[in-house]
C-alpha positions as CSV (number, residue, x, y, z in Angstrom):
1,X,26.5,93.0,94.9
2,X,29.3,90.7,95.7
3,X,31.1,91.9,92.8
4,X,30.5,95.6,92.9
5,X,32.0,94.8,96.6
6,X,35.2,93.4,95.5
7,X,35.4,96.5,92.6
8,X,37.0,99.1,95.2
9,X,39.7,96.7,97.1
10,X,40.5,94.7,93.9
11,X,41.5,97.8,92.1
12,X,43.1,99.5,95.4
13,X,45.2,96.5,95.6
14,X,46.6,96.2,91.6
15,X,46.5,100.2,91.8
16,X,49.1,99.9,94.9
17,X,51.2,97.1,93.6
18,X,51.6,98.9,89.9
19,X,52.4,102.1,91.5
20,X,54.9,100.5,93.7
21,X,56.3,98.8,91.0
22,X,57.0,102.3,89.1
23,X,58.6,104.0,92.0
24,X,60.8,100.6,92.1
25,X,61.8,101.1,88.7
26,X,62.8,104.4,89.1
27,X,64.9,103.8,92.5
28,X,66.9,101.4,89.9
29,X,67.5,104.0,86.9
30,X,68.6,106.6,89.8
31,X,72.4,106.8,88.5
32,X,74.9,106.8,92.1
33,X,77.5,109.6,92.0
34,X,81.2,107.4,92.1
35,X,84.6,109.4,91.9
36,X,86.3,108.6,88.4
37,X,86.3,111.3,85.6
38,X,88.2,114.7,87.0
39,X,85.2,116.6,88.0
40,X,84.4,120.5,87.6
41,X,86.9,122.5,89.7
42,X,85.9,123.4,92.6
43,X,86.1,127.0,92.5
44,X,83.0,126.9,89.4
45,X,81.0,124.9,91.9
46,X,78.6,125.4,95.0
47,X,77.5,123.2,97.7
48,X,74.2,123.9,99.3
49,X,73.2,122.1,102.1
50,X,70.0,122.0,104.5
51,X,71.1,122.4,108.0
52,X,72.0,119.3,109.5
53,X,73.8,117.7,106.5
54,X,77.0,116.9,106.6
55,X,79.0,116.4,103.0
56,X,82.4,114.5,103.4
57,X,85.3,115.4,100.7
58,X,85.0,111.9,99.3
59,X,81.1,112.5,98.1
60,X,81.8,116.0,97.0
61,X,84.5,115.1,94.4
62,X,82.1,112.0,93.1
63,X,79.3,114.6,93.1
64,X,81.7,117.1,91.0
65,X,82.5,114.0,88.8
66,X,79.1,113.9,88.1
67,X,78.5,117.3,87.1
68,X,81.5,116.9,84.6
69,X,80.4,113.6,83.2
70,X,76.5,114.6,82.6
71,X,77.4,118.1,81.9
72,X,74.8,119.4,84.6
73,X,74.7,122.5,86.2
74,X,72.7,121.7,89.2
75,X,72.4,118.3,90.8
76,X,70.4,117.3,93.9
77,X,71.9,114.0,96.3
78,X,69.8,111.9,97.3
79,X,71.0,110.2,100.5
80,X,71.3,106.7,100.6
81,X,69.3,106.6,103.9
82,X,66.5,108.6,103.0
83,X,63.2,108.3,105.2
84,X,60.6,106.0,103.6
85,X,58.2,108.1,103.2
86,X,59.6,111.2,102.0
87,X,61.5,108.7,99.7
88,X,57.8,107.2,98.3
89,X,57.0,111.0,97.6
90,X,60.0,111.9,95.4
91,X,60.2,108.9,93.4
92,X,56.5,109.5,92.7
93,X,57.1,112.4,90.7
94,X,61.2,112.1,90.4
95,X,61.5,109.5,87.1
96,X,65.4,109.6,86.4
97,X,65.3,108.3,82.6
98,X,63.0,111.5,81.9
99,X,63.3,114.1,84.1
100,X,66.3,116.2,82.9
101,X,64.7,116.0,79.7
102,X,61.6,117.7,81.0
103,X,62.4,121.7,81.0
104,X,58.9,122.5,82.7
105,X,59.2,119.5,85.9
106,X,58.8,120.9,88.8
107,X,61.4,120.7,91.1
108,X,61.9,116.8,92.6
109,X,64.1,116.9,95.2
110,X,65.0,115.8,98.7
111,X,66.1,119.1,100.1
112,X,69.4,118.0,101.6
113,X,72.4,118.8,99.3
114,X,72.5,120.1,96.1
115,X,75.9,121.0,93.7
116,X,75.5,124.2,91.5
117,X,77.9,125.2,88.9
118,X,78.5,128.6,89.6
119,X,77.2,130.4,86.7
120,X,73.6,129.3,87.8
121,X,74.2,129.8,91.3
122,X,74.6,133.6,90.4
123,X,71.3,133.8,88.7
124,X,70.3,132.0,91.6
125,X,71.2,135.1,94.3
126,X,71.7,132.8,97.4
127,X,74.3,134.4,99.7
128,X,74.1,131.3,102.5
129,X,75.4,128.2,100.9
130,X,75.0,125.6,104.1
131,X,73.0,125.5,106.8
132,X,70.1,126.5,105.3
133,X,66.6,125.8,106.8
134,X,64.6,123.5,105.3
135,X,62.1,126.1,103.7
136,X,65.5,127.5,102.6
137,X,66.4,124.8,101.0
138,X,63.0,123.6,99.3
139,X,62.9,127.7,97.8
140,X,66.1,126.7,96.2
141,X,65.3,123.5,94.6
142,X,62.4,125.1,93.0
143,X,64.0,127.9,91.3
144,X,67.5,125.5,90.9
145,X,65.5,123.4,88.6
146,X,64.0,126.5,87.1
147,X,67.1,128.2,86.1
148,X,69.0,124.8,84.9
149,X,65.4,124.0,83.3
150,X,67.7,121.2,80.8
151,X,70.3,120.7,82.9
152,X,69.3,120.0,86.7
153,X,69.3,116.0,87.3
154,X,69.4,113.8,90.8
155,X,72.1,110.9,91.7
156,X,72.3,108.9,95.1
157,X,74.9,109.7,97.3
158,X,75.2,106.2,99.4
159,X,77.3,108.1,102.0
160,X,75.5,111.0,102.4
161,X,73.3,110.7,105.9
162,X,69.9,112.7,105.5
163,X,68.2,114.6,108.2
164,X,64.5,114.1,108.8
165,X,61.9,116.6,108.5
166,X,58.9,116.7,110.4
167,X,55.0,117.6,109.4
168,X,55.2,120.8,110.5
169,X,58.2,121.4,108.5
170,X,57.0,120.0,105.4
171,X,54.2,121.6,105.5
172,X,56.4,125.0,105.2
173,X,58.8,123.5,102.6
174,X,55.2,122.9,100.6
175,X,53.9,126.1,101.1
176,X,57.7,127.8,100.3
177,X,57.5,125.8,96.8
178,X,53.7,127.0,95.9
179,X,51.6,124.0,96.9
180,X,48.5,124.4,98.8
181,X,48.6,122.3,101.5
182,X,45.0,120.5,101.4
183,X,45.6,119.8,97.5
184,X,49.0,118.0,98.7
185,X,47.1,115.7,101.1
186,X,44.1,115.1,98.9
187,X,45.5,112.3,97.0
188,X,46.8,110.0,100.3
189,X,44.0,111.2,102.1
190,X,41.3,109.7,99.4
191,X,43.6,106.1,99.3
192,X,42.7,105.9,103.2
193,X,39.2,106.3,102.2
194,X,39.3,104.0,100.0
195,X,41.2,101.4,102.0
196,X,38.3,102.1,104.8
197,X,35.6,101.6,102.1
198,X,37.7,98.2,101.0
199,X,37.8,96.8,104.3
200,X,34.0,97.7,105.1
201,X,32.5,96.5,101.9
202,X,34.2,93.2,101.8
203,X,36.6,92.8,104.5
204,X,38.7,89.6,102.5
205,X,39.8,91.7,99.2
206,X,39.8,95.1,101.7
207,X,42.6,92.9,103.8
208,X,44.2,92.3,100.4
209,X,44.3,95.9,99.5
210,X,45.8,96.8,103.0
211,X,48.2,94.3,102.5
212,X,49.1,95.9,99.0
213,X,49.4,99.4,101.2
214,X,51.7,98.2,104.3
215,X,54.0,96.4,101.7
216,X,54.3,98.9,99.1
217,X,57.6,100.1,100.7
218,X,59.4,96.5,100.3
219,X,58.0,96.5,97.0
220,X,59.9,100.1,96.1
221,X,62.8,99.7,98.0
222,X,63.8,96.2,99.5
223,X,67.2,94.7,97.1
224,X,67.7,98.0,95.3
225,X,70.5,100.8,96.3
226,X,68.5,102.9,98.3
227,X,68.1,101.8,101.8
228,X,65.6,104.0,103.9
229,X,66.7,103.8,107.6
230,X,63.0,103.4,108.8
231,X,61.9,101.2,106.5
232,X,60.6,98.1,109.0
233,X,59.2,100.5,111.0
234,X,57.7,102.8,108.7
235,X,55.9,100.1,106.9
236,X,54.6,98.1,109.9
237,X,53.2,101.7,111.3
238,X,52.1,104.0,108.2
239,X,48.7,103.1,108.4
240,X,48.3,104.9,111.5
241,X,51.4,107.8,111.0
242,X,50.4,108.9,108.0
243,X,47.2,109.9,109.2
244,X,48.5,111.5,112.1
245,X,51.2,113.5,110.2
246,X,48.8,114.8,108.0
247,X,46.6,116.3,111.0
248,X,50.1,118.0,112.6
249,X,50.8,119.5,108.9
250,X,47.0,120.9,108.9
251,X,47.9,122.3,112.0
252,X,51.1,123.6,111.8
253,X,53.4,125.4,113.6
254,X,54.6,129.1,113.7
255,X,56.7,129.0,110.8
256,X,53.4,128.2,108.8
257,X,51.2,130.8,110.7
258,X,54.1,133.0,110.0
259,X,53.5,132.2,106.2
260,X,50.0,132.4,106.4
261,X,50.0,135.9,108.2
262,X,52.4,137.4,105.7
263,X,50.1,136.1,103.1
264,X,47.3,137.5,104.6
265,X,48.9,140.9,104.8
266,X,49.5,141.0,101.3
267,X,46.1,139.7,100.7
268,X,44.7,142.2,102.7
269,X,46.9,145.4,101.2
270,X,45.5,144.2,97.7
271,X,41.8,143.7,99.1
272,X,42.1,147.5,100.6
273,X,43.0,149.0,97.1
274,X,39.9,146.7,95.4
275,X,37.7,147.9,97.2
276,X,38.6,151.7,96.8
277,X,38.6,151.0,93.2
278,X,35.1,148.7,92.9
279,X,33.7,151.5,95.2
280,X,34.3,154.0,92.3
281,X,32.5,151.8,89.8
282,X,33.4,149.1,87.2
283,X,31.8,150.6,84.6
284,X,34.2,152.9,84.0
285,X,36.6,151.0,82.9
286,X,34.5,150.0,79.9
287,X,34.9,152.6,76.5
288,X,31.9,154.1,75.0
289,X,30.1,151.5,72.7
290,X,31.5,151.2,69.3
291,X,28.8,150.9,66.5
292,X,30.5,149.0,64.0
293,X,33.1,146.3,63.5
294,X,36.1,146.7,64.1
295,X,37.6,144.1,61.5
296,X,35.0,145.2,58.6
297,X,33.4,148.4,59.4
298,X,30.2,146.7,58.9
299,X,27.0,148.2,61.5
300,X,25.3,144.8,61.5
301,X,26.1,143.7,64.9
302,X,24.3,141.3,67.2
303,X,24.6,140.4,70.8
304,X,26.9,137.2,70.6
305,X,27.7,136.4,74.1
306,X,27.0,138.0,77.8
307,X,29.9,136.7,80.7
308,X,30.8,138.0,83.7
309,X,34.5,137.8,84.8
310,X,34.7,133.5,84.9
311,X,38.4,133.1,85.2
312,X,39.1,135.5,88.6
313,X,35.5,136.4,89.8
314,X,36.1,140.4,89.5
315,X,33.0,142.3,89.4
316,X,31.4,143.4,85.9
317,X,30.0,142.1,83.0
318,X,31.0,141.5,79.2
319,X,29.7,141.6,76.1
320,X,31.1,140.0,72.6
321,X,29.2,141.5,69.1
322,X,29.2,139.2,66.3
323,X,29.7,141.1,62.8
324,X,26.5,139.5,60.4
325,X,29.0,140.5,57.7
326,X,32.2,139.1,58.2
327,X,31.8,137.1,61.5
328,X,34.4,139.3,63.6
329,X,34.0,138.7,67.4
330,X,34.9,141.3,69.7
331,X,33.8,142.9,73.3
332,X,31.6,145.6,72.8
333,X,32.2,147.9,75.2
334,X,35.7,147.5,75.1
335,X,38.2,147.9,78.3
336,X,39.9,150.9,78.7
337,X,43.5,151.2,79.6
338,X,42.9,151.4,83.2
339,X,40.6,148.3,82.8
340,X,43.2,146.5,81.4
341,X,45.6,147.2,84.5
342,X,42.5,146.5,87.0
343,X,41.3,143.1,85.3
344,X,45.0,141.9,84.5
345,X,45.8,142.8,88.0
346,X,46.7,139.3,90.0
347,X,46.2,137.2,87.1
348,X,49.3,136.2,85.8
349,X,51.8,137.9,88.5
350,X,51.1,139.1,92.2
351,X,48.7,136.8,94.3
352,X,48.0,135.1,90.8
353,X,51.5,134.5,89.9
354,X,51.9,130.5,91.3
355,X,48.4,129.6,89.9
356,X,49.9,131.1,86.7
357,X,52.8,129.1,86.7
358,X,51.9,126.0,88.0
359,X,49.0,125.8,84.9
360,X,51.5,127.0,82.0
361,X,53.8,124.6,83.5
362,X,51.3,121.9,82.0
363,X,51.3,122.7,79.2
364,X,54.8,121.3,77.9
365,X,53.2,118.8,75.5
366,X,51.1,121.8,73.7
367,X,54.3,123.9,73.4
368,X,56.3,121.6,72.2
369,X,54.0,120.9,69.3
370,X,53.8,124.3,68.5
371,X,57.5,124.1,67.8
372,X,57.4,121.0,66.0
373,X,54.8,122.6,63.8
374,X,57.1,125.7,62.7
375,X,60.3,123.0,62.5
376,X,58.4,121.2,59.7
377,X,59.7,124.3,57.5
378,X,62.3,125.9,59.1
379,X,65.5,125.8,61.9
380,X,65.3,129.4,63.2
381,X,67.8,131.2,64.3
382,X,66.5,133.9,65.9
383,X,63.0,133.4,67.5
384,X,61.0,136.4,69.2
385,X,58.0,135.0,71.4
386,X,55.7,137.8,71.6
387,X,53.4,137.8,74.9
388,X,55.9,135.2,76.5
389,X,54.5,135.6,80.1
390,X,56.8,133.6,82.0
391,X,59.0,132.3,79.1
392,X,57.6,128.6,79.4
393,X,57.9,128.2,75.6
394,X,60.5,130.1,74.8
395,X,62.5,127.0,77.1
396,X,61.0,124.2,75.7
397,X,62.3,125.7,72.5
398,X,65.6,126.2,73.7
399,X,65.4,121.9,74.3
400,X,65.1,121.9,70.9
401,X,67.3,124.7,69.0
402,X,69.6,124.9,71.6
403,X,72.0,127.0,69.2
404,X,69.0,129.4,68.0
405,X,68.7,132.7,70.0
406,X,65.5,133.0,71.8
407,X,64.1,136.1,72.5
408,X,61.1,136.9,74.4
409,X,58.7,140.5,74.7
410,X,55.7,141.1,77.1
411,X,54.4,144.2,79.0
412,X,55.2,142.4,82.4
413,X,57.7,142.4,85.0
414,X,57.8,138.5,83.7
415,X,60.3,139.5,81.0
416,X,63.1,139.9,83.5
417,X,62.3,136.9,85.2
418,X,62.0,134.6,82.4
419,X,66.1,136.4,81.0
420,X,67.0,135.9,84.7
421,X,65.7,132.0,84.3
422,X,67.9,131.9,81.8
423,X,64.6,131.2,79.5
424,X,65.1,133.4,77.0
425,X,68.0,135.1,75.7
426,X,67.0,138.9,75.7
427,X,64.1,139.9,77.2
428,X,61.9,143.5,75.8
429,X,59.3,144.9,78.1
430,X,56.6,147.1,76.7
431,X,53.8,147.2,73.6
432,X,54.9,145.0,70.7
433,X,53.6,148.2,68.1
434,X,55.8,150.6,69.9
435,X,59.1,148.2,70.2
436,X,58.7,146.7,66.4
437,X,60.7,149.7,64.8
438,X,63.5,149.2,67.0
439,X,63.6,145.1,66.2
440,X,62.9,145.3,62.5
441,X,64.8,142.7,60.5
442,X,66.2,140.7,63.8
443,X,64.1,137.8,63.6
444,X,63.6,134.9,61.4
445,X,60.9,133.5,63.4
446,X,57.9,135.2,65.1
447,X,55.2,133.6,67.1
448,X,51.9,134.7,68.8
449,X,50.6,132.3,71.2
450,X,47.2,132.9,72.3
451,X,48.8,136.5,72.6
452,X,46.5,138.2,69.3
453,X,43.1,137.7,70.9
454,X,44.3,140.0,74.2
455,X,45.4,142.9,71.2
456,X,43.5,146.0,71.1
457,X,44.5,146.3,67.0
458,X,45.0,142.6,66.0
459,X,45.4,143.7,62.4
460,X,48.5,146.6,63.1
461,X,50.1,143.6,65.8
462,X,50.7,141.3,62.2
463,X,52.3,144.6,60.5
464,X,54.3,145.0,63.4
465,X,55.9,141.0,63.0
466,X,56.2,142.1,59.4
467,X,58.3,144.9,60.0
468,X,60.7,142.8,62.8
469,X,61.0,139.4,60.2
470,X,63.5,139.2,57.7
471,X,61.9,138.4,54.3
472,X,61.4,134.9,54.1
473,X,61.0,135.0,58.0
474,X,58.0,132.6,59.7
475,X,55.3,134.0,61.8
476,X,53.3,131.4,64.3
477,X,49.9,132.7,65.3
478,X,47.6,130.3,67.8
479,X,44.6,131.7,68.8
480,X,40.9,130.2,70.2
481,X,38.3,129.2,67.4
482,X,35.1,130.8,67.3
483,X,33.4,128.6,64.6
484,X,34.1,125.1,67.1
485,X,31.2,123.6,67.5
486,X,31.1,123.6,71.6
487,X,31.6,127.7,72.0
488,X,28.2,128.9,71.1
489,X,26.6,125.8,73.0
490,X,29.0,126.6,76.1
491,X,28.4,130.0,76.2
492,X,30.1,132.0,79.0
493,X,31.2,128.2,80.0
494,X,33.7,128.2,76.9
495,X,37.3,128.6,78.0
496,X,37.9,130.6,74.5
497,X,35.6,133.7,75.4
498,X,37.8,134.0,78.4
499,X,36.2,137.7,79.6
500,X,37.3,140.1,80.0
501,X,40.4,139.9,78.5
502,X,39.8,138.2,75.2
503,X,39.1,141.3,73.1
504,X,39.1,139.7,69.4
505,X,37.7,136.4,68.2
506,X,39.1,136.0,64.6
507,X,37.5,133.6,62.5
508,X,40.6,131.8,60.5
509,X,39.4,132.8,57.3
510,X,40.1,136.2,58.6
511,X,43.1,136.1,59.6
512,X,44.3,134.4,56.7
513,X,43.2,137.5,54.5
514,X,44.4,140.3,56.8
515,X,48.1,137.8,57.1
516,X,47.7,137.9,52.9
517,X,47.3,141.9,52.9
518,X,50.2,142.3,55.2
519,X,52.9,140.5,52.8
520,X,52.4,136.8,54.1
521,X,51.7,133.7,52.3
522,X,49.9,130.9,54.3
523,X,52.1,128.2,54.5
524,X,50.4,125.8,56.9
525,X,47.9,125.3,59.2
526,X,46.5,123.0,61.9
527,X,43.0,122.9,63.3
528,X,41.8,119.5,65.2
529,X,45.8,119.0,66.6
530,X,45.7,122.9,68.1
531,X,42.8,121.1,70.1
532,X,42.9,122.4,73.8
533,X,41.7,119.4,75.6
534,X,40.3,120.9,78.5
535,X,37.1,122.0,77.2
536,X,34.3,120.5,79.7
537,X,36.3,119.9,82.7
538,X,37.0,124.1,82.5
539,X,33.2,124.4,81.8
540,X,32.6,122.3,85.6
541,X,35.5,124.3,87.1
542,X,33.8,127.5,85.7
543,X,30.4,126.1,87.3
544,X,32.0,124.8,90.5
545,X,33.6,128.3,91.2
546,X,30.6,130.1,90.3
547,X,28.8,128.1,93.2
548,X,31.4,128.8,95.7
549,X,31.9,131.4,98.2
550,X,34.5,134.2,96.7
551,X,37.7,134.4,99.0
552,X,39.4,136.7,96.8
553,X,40.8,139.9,97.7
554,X,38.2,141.8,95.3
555,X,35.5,140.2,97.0
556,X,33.2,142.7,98.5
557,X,32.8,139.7,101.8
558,X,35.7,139.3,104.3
559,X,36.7,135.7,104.6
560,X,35.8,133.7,107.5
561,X,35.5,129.9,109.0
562,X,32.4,128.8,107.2
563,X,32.7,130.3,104.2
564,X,36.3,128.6,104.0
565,X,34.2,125.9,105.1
566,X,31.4,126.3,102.2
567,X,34.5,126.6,99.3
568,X,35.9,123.5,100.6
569,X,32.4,121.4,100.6
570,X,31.4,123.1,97.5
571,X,34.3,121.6,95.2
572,X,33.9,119.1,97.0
573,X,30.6,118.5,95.5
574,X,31.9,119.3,92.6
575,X,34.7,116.9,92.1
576,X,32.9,114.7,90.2
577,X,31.6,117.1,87.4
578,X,34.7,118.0,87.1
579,X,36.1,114.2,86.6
580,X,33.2,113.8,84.3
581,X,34.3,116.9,82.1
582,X,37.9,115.4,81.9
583,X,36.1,112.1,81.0
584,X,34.2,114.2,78.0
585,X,37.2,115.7,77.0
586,X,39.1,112.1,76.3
587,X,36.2,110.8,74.9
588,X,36.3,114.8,72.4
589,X,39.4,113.9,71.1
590,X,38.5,111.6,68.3
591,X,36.1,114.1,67.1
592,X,38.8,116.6,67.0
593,X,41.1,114.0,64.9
594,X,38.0,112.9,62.9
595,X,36.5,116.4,61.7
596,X,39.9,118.7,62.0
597,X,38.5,121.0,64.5
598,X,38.8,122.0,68.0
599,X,39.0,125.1,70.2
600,X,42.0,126.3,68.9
601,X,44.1,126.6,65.0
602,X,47.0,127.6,64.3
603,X,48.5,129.0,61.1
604,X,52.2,129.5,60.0
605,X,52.9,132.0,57.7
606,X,56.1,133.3,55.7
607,X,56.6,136.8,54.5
608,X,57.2,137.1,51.2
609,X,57.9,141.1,51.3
């Protein structure tokens, strides 16, 4: 008992001291602007500056040295006087060895004073340039770092003197950057839970661990450049300010009831037209049943799978057909057109569009293997990306082929976002079928990620990437796996079925055959390492979201204070199914090594004519 005592505190305390350590080593590797090299001129820069902040001529030119000397087109100062604490929350996600490097970071910044080449400021389509307000400023830094995805970095500015922020106004800089407020304050909200828990389960290691906590910010920032103003008195009191902070942001001010009401107006616009359109019947947006396979033209069908709508919660439900023949998958009824709009609707734009982004923004490591894979064979030159969505990939490409032309294509407004972004080169919006004439013979490279299963006509989307390759060209295709061996057991809990917008489920043996008829040759393939590891912790978040009240604007129930309530307690609850899916997962990824297979393959191919 003693023991299992100590377990909490003990690791509270070696948790605190490693972290601070980290953010200690990072404050070191932040490189200091210093006038030297001639910098850029300063009509092809622009100073931004949070209202308040003052930038003398001296730091300026060391700042425009800096731009020169790194070849950076955006770079955020960090005051040498910044406030302890939002100091302790940059360098916990701001690591200065790695994070110009990382194309898909979001934006780490103190929201003071940033210099912008001018180029990106354009794409940028800021008028103000000082004396912005600090939700001003934190919209900037997020889409600054977007549109210099490999070339935004952060120095210290010794001389620069920051202003200080309150709650209530970081709560709106949160909010204007896309974080939910509760998720924000989840992680320093548990730690004093935990210190509590110390302290009351054995008071000697709990006094330890809130010794760890009070002198964390000696530990980051005591000897090293940056010098926090508050430090002495933010350390002594943050057991008690933080706390109290965290209650002020929870409750705001009117800039964030401001947000919230304009939220809830657009909400509310979006709930009206749902509800005309549920009224009318979901069922119509399903075609009439199709007797045979679509892949084979076989009539030996059975019922393979039965889901409702798991991702969003929309109102219907879906079948896949297996083909006994050939072992096609596909949903049978299919969506119509118009079902497509309605289910698509808010998923990866509109009141979906941050969700969207902020999960494909995870997913660096997974793209840049996907590149890696097709490099093994070739350096393109010209690159299409067909389904882009927001161009993630087609960036983390750019990192690596920074000569090759990167194109990207998708039905969505997303296109001229991603070209704006500076993402992709040239951006085509529309059907990939009805475009393909007009790009034939562009593109040495082709890829499909996770784009062929959405297809109404998978088979006439791999003549279309014939038609726009040159022979000798490379097509990428990544799509889920049927055959792996969680998706039957799963069921509607399977990430891959995805429904209702996962139409085909090609076996690979499949696709290899109709890739063959189209004037391909399989040239490689990877199974276990396409592995989406994700599996089981999606399965609880499926189950957890199932369980919870509905707050979205298709649900046929208004919001209101205990249902928030009920969503809240019920992930809650179901926090720890979740941890113990993402526990599973690790613990799947030997197998995936081990028996090359997972829930997702992908297969290069080259035309041969």
């Amino acid at each position: 008992m003693k023991r299992s005592g100590r377990a909490i505190p003990a690791l509270m305390a070696a948790g605190l001291v490693v972290n601070g350590v980290i953010k200690r080593r990072r404050v070191r590797a932040l490189p200091r602007v210093a006038a030297g090299a001639p910098g850029v001129r300063p009509d092809d820069v622009r100073v931004v500056t949070v209202d308040g902040v003052v930038l003398d001529a001296e730091t300026v030119e060391a700042a425009r040295a800096r731009l020169a000397d790194a070849s950076l087109a955006v770079l955020d100062l960090v005051p040498g006087d910044l406030p302890t604490g939002p100091a302790l929350r940059l360098f916990g996600g701001l690591n200065p060895k790695t994070y110009r490097q990382q194309r898909l970071a979001a934006a780490q910044s103190p929201c003071q004073a940033t210099l912008v080449v001018k180029d990106t400021h354009d794409r940028l389509g800021v008028s103000d340039t000082d004396c912005l307000s600090a939700a001003e400023m934190a919209r900037f830094a997020l889409d600054a770092k977007r549109c210099a995805a490999g070339s935004a970095d952060a120095a210290l500015a010794p001389g620069l003197r920051s202003v200080t922020f309150d709650a209530a106004t970081e709560r709106v800089m949160w909010e204007s950057m896309g974080f939910k407020v509760p998720i924000v304050l989840a992680a320093p909200m548990l730690r004093h839970l935990l210190l509590a828990a110390g302290l009351a389960v054995n008071p000697v290691w709990g006094a330890v661990a809130l010794a760890a906590y009070l002198g964390q910010p000696y530990l980051v920032f005591a000897g090293t450049q940056l010098r926090p103003r508050d430090l002495h008195r933010a350390s002594a009191t943050r057991l008690f300010n933080e706390p109290r902070n965290w209650l002020r942001a929870l409750r705001g001010d009117e800039r964030s009831r401001a947000v919230a009401a304009e939220r809830a107006d657009r909400v509310g616009q979006a709930r009206e037209q749902y509800r005309r359109e549920i009224a009318e019947g979901v069922e119509r947006f399903l075609e009439p049943r199709r007797p045979d396979c679509p892949w084979c033209g076989s009539s030996a069908l059975t019922d393979h799978v039965r889901s409702p709508d798991m991702n969003r919660g929309k109102p219907g439900m879906f079948v896949l057909d297996r083909c006994a023949d050939c072992g096609h998958i596909f949903q049978n009824p299919r969506l119509t057109l118009a079902g497509l709009e309605f289910y698509y609707r808010d998923a990866y734009d509109g009141l979906g569009e941050s969700t969207s982004e902020f999960t494909k923004a995870l997913a660096g490591p997974a793209y840049t293997a996907r590149a890696e894979f097709v490099g093994r064979h070739t350096t393109p030159g010209s690159w299409l990306d067909v389904g882009l969505g927001h161009g993630h990939f087609c960036t983390v490409a750019k990192g690596i082929w920074p000569e090759a032309r990167i194109d990207g294509l998708d039905m969505s407004a997303n296109v001229d976002e991603a070209a704006r972004r500076g993402w992709i080169d040239t951006g085509y919006r529309g059907q990939f079928c009805e475009l393909s004439e007009e790009l034939a013979g562009r593109y040495d490279v082709v890829s499909m990620q996770h784009y062929l299963e959405h297809t109404l006509d998978p088979k006439a989307e791999i003549r279309a990437a014939a038609q726009v390759l040159t022979v000798g060209g490379y097509l990428l295709i990544e799509v889920p796996d049927p055959e792996w061996l969680l998706a039957r057991p799963l069921g509607r809990y399977w990430l891959g079925w995805s429904q209702p917008e996962h139409l085909h489920m090609i076996p690979i043996e499949n696709l290899k055959t109709a890739l063959r008829q189209s004037g391909f040759a399989i040239v490689d393939e990877q199974r276990g390492r396409s592995h989406v590891p994700i599996e089981l912790s999606t399965a609880a978040i499926y189950l957890t979201k199932n369980a919870a009240p509905n707050l979205s604007a298709w649900s046929p129930r208004e919001p209101s204070r205990l249902r928030r309530i009920g969503l809240a307690a019920t992930w809650l609850a179901g926090a720890p199914v979740i941890a113990a899916g993402a526990i599973g997962d690790a613990l799947l990824m030997p197998v995936t090594r081990e028996t090359d297979r997972g829930s997702a393959y992908r297969l290069l191919a080259r035309l041969d004519g």
